[in-house]
N, C-alpha and C positions, 0 to 999 in steps of 0.2 A: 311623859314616862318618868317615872321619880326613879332616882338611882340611889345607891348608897354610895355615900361618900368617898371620895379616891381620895385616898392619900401622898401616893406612892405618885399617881401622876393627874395634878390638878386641872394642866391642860387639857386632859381629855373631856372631864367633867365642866370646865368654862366652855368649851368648844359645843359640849353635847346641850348646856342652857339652853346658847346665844342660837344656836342652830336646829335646836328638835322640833319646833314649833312650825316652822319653813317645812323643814324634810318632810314632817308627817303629813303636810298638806300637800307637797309632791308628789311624794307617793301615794296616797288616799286620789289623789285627780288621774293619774297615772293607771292605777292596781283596780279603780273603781269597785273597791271590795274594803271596807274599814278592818274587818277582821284579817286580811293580807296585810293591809298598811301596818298594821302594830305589829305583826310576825314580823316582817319586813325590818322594819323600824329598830326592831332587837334583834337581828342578825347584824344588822351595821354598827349596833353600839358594840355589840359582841367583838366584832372586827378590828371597830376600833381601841377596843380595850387590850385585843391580842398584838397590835402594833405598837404598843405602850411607849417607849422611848421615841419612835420611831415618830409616833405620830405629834408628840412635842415635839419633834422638829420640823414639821411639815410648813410651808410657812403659808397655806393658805387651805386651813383643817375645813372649810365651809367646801371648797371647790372638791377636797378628797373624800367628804361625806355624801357630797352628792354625787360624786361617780362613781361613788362604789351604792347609792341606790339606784343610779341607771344600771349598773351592771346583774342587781341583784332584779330589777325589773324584767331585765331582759332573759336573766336566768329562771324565773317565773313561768315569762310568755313561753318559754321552748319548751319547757317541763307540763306545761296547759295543754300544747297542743294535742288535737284527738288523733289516733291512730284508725285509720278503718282496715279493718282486715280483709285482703281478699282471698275468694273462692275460686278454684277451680273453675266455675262457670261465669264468673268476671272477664276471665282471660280468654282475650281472642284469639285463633286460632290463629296461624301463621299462616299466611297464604302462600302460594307456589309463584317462582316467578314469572311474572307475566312474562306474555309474549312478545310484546316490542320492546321489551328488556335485553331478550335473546336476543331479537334483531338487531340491537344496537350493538350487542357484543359485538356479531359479526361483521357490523359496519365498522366498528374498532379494528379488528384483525384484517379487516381489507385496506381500509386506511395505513396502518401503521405499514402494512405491507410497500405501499407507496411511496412512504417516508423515505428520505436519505439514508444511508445505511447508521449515518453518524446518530442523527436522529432517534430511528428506530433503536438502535444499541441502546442510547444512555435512557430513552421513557422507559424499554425493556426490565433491562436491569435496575434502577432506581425505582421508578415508580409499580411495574407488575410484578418483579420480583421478590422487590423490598432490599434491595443495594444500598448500604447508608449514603451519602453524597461523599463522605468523609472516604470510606473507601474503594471508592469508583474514581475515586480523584489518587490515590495512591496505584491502582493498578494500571490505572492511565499514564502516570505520570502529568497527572494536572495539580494546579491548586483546588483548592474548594472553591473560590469565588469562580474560578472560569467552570470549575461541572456546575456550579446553579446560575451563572449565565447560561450556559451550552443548553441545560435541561430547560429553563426557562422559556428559552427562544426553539425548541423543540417542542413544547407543548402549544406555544402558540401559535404553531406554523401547525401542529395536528390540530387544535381547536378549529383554524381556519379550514385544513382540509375536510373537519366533522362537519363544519356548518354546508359548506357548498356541494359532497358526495349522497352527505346521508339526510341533509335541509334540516340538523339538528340546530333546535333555539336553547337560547339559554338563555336564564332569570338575572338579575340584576344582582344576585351572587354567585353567579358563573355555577347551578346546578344543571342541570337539562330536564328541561322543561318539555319540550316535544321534538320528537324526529320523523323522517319520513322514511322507511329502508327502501335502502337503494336497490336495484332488480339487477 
């Protein structure tokens, strides 16, 4: 890419010599489109001609030309990508919720039933209500570390009670997987 002469700031034009030759072969392996690569190619000289002072002072102009044509690669790829539109007849239909869904619920509200009062209070409030921990722990007069101990060790003691009332399994990240309702 032949430039006309800088005057004003030589560094950028030594820098764009020593280094256009490399970049454009970057970016052309990169862009796999030569007519992108030269777009490309003068959007960065562009850039770096707007950093003018700035960029004589860079102290490694090679490593900031090619990060600003990774950057300008990557701003490509996002701008490339295709858009599919969807229809009304794409979307699937929301289904109702199942029935051992329900079950479960109610193996929830039988369970929690059974809980310690202390228990069932802080899963109640925190977790079904939506109680921040912050202030379940003030109206208690607790800290915050002892309500997510307390809650912690409340859930795990109903986890246990879900597995052995209701023979609920659970996945290797604690979702439920299957249960059995209890009669």
């Amino acid at each position: 890419m032949s430039n006309p002469a800088l005057p004003q700031f030589p560094c950028i034009q030594n820098a764009w010599n020593a280094h256009e030759s490399e970049l454009r072969n970057y970016i052309r392996h990169r862009a796999g489109d030569a007519h992108l690569a030269d777009d490309l190619l003068q959007e960065i000289f562009v850039k770096a001609m707007q950093q003018g002072k700035q960029f004589c002072a860079l102290d490694n102009a090679r490593a900031w030309l090619f990060q600003v044509a990774r950057n300008a690669l990557i701003d490509q790829h996002r701008l490339g990508r295709s858009v599919i539109e969807l229809v009304a007849d794409d979307i699937p239909n929301s289904e109702p919720a199942h029935e051992p869904l329900r079950a479960l619920s109610a193996c929830v509200a039988r369970v929690l039933s059974e809980l310690s009062l202390e228990d069932r209070d802080i899963i109640e409030q925190c977790d079904l209500e939506g109680v921040k921990q912050k202030d379940y722990a003030a109206l208690h007069g607790l800290s915050l570390a002892a309500v997510k101990s307390r809650l912690l060790r409340a859930r795990t003691r109903m986890r246990a009670r879900m597995s052995t009332a209701c023979q609920v399994q659970f996945d290797e990240r604690g979702r439920v997987e299957s249960h059995i309702p209890r009669k």
